[in-house]
N, C-alpha and C positions, 0 to 999 in steps of 0.2 A: 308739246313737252317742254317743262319750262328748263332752261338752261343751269347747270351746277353754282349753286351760292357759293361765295368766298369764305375760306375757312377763317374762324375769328379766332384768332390767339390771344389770351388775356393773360396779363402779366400777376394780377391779384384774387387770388380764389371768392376774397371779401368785399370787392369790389361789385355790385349789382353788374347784370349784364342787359344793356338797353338796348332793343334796336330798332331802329327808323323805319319804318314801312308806309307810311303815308308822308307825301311831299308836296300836299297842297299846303299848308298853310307854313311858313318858316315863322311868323312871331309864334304862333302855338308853340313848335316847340322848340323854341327861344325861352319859353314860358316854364317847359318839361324842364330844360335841360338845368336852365336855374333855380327849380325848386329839388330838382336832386343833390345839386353839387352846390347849396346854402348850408354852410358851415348851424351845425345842431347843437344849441346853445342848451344849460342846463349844467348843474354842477362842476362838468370839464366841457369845456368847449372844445367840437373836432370838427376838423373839415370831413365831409360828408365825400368820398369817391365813386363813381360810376366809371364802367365801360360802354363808350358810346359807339355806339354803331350808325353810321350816314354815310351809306352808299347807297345810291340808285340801284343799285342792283336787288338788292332787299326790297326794291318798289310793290307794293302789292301781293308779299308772301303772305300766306295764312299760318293759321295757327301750325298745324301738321307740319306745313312744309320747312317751318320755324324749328320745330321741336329736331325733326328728321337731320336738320344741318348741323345744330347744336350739341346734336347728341353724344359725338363724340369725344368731348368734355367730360369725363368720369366725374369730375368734378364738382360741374352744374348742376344744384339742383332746381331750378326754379332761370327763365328768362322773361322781362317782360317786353313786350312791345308796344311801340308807339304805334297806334293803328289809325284808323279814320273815326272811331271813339274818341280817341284821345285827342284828336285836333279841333272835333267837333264841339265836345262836350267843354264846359268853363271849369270842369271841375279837373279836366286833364288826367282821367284815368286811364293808366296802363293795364294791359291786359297781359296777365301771369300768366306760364305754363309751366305746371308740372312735368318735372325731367323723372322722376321718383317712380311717375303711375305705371312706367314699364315694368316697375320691377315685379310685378303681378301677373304677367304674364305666364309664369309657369306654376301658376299654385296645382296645388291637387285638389280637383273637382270634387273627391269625395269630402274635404274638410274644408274647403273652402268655398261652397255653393253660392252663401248667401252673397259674399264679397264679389265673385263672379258673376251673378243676377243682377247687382247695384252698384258695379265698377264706380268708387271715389269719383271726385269731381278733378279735373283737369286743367280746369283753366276757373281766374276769377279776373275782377276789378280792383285794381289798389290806387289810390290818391296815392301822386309823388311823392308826398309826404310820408308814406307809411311804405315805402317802398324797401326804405333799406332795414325796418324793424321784419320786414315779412324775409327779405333775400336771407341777415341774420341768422335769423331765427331757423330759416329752414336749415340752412348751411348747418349752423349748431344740430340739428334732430332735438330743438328744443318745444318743438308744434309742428304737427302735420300738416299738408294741404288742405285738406281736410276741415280745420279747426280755421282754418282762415276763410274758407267758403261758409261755411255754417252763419262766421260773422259779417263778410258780405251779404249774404240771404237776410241778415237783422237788420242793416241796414235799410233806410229807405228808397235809396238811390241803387242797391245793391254794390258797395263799393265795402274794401277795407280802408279804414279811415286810421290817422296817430295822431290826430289835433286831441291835446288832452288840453283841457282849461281847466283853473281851481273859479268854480263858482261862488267862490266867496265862504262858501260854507265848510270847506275844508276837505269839499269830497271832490275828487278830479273825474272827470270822464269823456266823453266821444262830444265833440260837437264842429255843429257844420252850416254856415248863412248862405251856404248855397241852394240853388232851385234844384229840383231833380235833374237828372242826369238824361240828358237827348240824345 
């Protein structure tokens, strides 16, 4: 039985909620923690904030056991984690979870069959980069879980990406000089 995680108290609702679970590699995420908290350049420039979470004790949580501790953050909707993906991979994705998917839990079977046959998606992949457009975004109820998975799944690497470049031609869009994703 694994022992009670420490309760995380955050001081900013806006601030992403990150937390450490893999401790093999510290330059990885040396790597995380400076592509979160690199000030986001672009008409105003702002320093980008994270709540970081680096305790041992989080050593080896999974996703569930993540969500189950978090939970009671009314607030949270979306945590990501630094996992053994994230250390592994160059491309340094976090792995989301939906705090929101509970709230499905009490529908009524009769209207809502088909949602409870094909329960939403739970969890995705987000580049650090696109980390704090995704936390945002949910926090706002501006795009669902949902609509960020879809765009993971387009993805080739199955990642949410926010590298936007102007190719020259005036159109901006998704691009990435990484290898897939290991």
């Amino acid at each position: 039985m694994r022992k009670e995680l420490p309760e995380i108290v955050r001081g900013d609702e806006w601030a992403p909620l990150v937390i450490r679970t893999d401790y093999t590699d510290d330059a990885a995420w040396g790597e995380v923690v400076a592509a979160l908290t690199r000030a986001v350049e672009g008409e105003r420039d702002w320093e980008a904030a994270a709540h970081f979470v680096e305790d041992r004790r989080w050593g080896g949580v999974t996703g569930n056991e993540a969500l189950a501790a978090v939970a009671r953050d009314e607030e949270l909707s979306v945590v990501f984690l630094a996992d053994e993906v994230t250390m592994r991979s160059p491309l340094r994705p976090l792995l989301a979870l939906d705090l929101g998917a509970d709230d499905d839990e009490d529908l009524d079977p009769a209207y809502y069959q088909e949602l409870i046959d094909s329960p939403p998606p739970r969890e995705v992949r987000v580049a650090p980069d696109a980390v704090h457009m995704v936390h945002g975004n949910l926090q706002l109820a501006n795009v669902d879980f949902a609509e960020f998975a879809e765009e993971a799944a387009a993805d080739p690497d199955g990642v949410v990406r926010d590298l936007v470049t102007d190719s020259g031609d005036g159109v901006a869009g998704n691009s990435y000089a990484g290898g897939p994703l290991r």
